[in-house]
PLY file of the C-alpha trace (Angstrom):
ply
format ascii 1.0
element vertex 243
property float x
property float y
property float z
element edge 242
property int vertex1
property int vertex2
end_header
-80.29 88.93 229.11
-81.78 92.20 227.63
-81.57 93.49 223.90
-79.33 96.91 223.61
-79.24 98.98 220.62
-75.74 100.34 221.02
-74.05 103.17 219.20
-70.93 102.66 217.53
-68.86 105.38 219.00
-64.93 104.51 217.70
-62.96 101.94 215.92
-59.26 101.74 215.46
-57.15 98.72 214.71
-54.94 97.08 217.51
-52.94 94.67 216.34
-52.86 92.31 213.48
-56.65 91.87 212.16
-57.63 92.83 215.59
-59.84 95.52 216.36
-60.74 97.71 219.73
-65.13 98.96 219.40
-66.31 101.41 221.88
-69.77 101.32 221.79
-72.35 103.82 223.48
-75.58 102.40 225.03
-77.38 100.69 228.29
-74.87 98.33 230.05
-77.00 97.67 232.77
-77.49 93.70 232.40
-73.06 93.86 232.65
-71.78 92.52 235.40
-68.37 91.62 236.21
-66.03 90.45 234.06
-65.79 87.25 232.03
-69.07 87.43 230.32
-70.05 88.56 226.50
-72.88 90.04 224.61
-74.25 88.90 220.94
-74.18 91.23 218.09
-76.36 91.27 214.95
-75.23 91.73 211.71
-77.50 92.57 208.96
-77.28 89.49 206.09
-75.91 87.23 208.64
-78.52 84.17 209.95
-76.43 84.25 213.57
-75.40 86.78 216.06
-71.77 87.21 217.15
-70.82 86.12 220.47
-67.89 88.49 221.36
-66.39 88.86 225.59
-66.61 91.63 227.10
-63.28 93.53 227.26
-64.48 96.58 229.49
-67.48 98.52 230.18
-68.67 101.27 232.66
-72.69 102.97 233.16
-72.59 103.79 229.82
-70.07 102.33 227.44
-68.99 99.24 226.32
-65.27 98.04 225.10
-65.00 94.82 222.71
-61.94 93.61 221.44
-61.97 91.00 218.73
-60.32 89.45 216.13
-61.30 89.91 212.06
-61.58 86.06 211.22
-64.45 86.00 208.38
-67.44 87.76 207.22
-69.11 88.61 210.00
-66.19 90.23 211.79
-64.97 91.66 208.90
-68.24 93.51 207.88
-68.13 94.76 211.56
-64.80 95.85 211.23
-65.76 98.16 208.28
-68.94 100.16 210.23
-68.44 103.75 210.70
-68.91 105.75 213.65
-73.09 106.38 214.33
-73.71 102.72 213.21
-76.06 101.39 215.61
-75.96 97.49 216.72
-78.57 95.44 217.51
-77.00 93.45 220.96
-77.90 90.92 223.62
-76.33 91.36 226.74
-75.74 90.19 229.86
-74.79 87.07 228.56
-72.67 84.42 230.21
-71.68 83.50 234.02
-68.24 85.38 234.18
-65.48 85.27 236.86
-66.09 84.54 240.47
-63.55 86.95 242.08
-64.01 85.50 245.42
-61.54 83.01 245.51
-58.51 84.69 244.03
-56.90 84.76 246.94
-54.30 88.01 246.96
-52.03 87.54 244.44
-53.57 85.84 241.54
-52.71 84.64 238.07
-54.29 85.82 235.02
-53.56 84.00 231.46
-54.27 85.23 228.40
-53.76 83.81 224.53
-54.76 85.93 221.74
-58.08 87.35 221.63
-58.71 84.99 225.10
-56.86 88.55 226.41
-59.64 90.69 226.59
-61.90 89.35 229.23
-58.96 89.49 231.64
-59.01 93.25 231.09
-61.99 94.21 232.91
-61.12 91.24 235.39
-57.67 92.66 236.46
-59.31 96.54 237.12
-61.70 94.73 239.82
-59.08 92.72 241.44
-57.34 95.81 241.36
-60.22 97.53 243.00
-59.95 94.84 245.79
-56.40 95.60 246.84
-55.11 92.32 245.01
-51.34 92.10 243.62
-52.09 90.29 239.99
-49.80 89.06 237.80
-50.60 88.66 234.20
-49.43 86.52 231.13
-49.89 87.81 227.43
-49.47 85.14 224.79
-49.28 85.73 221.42
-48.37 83.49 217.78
-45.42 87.02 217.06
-44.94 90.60 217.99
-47.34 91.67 215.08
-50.48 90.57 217.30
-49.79 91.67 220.58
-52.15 94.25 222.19
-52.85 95.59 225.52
-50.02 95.07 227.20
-49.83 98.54 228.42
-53.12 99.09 229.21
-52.19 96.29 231.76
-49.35 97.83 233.25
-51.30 101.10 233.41
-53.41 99.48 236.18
-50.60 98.22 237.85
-50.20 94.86 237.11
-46.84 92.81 236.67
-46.94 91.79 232.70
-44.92 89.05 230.85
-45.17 88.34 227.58
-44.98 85.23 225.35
-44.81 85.19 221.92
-44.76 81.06 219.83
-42.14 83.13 217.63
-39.57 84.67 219.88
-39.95 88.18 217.99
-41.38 89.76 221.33
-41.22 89.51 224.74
-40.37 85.28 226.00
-40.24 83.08 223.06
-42.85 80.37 223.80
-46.63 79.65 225.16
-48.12 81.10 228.35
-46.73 77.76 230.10
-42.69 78.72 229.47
-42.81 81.90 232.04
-45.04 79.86 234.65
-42.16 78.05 236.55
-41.59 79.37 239.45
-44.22 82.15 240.11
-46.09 82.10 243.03
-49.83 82.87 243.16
-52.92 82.16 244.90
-54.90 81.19 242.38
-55.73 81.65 238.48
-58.03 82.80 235.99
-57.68 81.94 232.06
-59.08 82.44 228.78
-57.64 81.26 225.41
-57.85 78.95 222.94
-58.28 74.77 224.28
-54.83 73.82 223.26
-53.79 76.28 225.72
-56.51 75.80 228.23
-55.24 71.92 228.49
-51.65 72.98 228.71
-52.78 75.81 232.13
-55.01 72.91 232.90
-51.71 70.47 233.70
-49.08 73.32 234.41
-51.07 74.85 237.44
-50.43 73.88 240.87
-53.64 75.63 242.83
-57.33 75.13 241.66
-58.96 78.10 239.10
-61.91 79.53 236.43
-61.19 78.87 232.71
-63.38 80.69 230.11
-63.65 78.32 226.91
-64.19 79.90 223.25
-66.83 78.02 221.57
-68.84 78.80 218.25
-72.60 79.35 219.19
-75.85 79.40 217.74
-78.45 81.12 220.27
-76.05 82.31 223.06
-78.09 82.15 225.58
-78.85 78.30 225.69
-81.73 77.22 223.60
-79.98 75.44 220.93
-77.90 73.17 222.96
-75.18 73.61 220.40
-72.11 74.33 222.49
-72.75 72.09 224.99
-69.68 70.10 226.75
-69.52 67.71 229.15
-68.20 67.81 232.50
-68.11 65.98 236.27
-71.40 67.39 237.08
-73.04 66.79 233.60
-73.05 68.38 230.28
-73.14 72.61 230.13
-73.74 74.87 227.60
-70.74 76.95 227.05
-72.51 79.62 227.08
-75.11 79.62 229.56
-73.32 77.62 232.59
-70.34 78.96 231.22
-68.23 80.21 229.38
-66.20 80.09 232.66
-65.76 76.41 234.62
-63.93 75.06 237.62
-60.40 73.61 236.90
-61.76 70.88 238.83
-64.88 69.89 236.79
-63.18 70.23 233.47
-63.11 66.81 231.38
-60.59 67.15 228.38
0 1
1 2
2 3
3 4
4 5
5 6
6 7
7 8
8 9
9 10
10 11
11 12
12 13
13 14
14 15
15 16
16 17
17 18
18 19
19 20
20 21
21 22
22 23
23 24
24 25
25 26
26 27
27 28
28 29
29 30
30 31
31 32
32 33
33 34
34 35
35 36
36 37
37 38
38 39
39 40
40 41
41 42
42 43
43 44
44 45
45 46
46 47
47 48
48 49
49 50
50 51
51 52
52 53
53 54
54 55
55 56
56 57
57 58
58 59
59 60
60 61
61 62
62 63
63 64
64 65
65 66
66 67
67 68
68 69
69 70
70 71
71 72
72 73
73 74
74 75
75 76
76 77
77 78
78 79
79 80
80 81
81 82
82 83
83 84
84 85
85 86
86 87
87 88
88 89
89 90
90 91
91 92
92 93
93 94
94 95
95 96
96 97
97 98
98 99
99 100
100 101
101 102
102 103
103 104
104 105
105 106
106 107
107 108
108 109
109 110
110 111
111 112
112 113
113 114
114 115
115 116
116 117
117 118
118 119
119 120
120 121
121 122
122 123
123 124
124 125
125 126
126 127
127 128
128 129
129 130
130 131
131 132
132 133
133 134
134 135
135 136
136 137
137 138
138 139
139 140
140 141
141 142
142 143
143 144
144 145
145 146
146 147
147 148
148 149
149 150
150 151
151 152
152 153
153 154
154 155
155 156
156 157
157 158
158 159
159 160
160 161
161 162
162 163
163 164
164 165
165 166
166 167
167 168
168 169
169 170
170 171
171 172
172 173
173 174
174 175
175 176
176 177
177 178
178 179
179 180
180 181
181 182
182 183
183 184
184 185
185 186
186 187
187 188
188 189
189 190
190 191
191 192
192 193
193 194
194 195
195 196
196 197
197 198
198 199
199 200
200 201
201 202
202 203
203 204
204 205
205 206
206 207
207 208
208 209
209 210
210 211
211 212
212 213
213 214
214 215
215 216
216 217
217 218
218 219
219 220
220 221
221 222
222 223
223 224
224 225
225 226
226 227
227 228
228 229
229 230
230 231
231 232
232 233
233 234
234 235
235 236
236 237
237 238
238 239
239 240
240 241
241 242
C-alpha cells in the first residue's frame, strides 16, 4: 500500500451516472488487474474504495458509478484537482489458471476491473470471451473498448433495449471456455456461482471502512475462515465461496 497524490487529468461521462477519471501520478504499488485504490474526499470521514479499470507507468483509469455524495462531489472536480489516494490495494486476478480461452463476466460497474484483466490475457496470447451486463441500453459502457483489444463481446441488458435481453447467465449456454473470471454485484455472483461448469476468481463489491484491513468491517466468511474483502480479497476461489 503506498499514499499517491494523483492529478486529475480528464473527466467525461460514460454512461448513465457513470463516469471515466484519468488520473496522473505514481502507479508503482499497481499490479495486475483486479485490485483498487482509496480516494479521499475532503468533508467526507471515509475514503472511496474504487477498482482499478486501467493503468500504465504513469496514469491511472477509474471507472465508477455516481451513487451519493462522495461520488458525486468527485464527479464535479475539474481538471488540476489533485487526490489524496492509497494504492496498491487488494489481491487481484491470478492469471495463471485461465487456461486459453477464458470467460470474463461483467455487471455494471463490476465491468471495469475486467478491462485491464482482458489487455493482459491478451498480452499472453489468450482467446477471451467477454459478457457485458447491464439493467438497459442507457448504462452500457465499454463495450468497444473491448472489442478494440480483440475480444468476442456479448451483451445483456435486464431490459431487452440493447444487445440480449436478460442477465449475464442467459448468453452462457453453450460457450465453451477454460475457465472464468467475474465481478458484479452478489445477486449475480451467486447466479455465475451455479451457472459455471469449470472452477474460477470472483471479485465481490463490499462497502469498506479502512481498505486495507484494520477495521475488520467487510469481513466474510469462507471454507478456510473469515477474509476481509478487501485485504484477502476482493477476489476468491469459486471453490471457497460460502453464499
Amino acid at each position: 500500500m503506498k499514499q499517491v497524490f494523483f492529478e486529475i487529468l480528464s473527466q467525461e461521462v460514460i454512461a448513465k451516472d457513470v463516469m471515466k477519471m484519468v488520473l496522473g501520478g505514481d502507479t508503482s504499488e499497481i499490479q495486475g488487474s483486479g485490485g483498487f485504490v482509496n480516494i479521499k474526499i475532503d468533508g467526507l470521514f471515509l475514503r472511496r474504495p474504487i477498482s482499478v479499470c486501467d493503468y500504465d507507468s504513469h496514469t491511472l483509469t477509474l471507472i465508477y458509478k455516481i451513487v451519493g455524495s462522495g461520488t458525486e462531489k468527485l464527479s464535479k472536480m475539474e481538471n488540476g484537482t489533485v487526490l489524496d489516494v492509497l494504492t496498491g490495494l487488494g489481491n487481484g486476478y491470478d492469471i495463471s489458471k485461465a487456461g486459453d480461452t477464458p470467460l470474463l463476466i461483467g455487471g455494471g460497474v463490476g465491468v471495469p476491473p475486467l478491462y485491464k484483466l482482458c489487455k493482459l490475457l491478451m498480452a499472453e496470447g489468450k482467446t477471451p470471451t467477454v459478457i457485458l451486463g447491464f439493467n438497459s441500453a442507457c448504462d452500457v459502457f465499454y463495450e468497444g473498448e473491448f472489442q478494440a483489444l480483440g475480444a468476442r463481446v456479448l451483451v445483456t441488458t435486464a431490459d431487452g433495449t440493447y444487445g440480449t435481453k436478460g442477465f449475464v447467465t442467459s448468453v452462457m449456454d453453450g460457450l465453451d471456455y477454460s475457465y472464468f473470471y467475474t465481478c458484479g454485484p452478489e445477486p449475480m455472483l451467486k447466479a455465475v456461482h451455479k451457472a459455471t461448469k469449470t472452477s474460477g476468481q470472483m471479485s465481490f463489491e463490499e462497502r469498506m471502512g479502512c481498505g486495507f484491513g484494520a477495521c475488520m468491517g467487510c469481513s466474510c466468511k469462507t471454507l478456510t475462515g473469515y477474509k476481509r474483502i478487501c485485504k484477502e480479497g476482493p477476489v476468491m476461489e469459486k471453490e471457497e465461496i460460502l453464499w
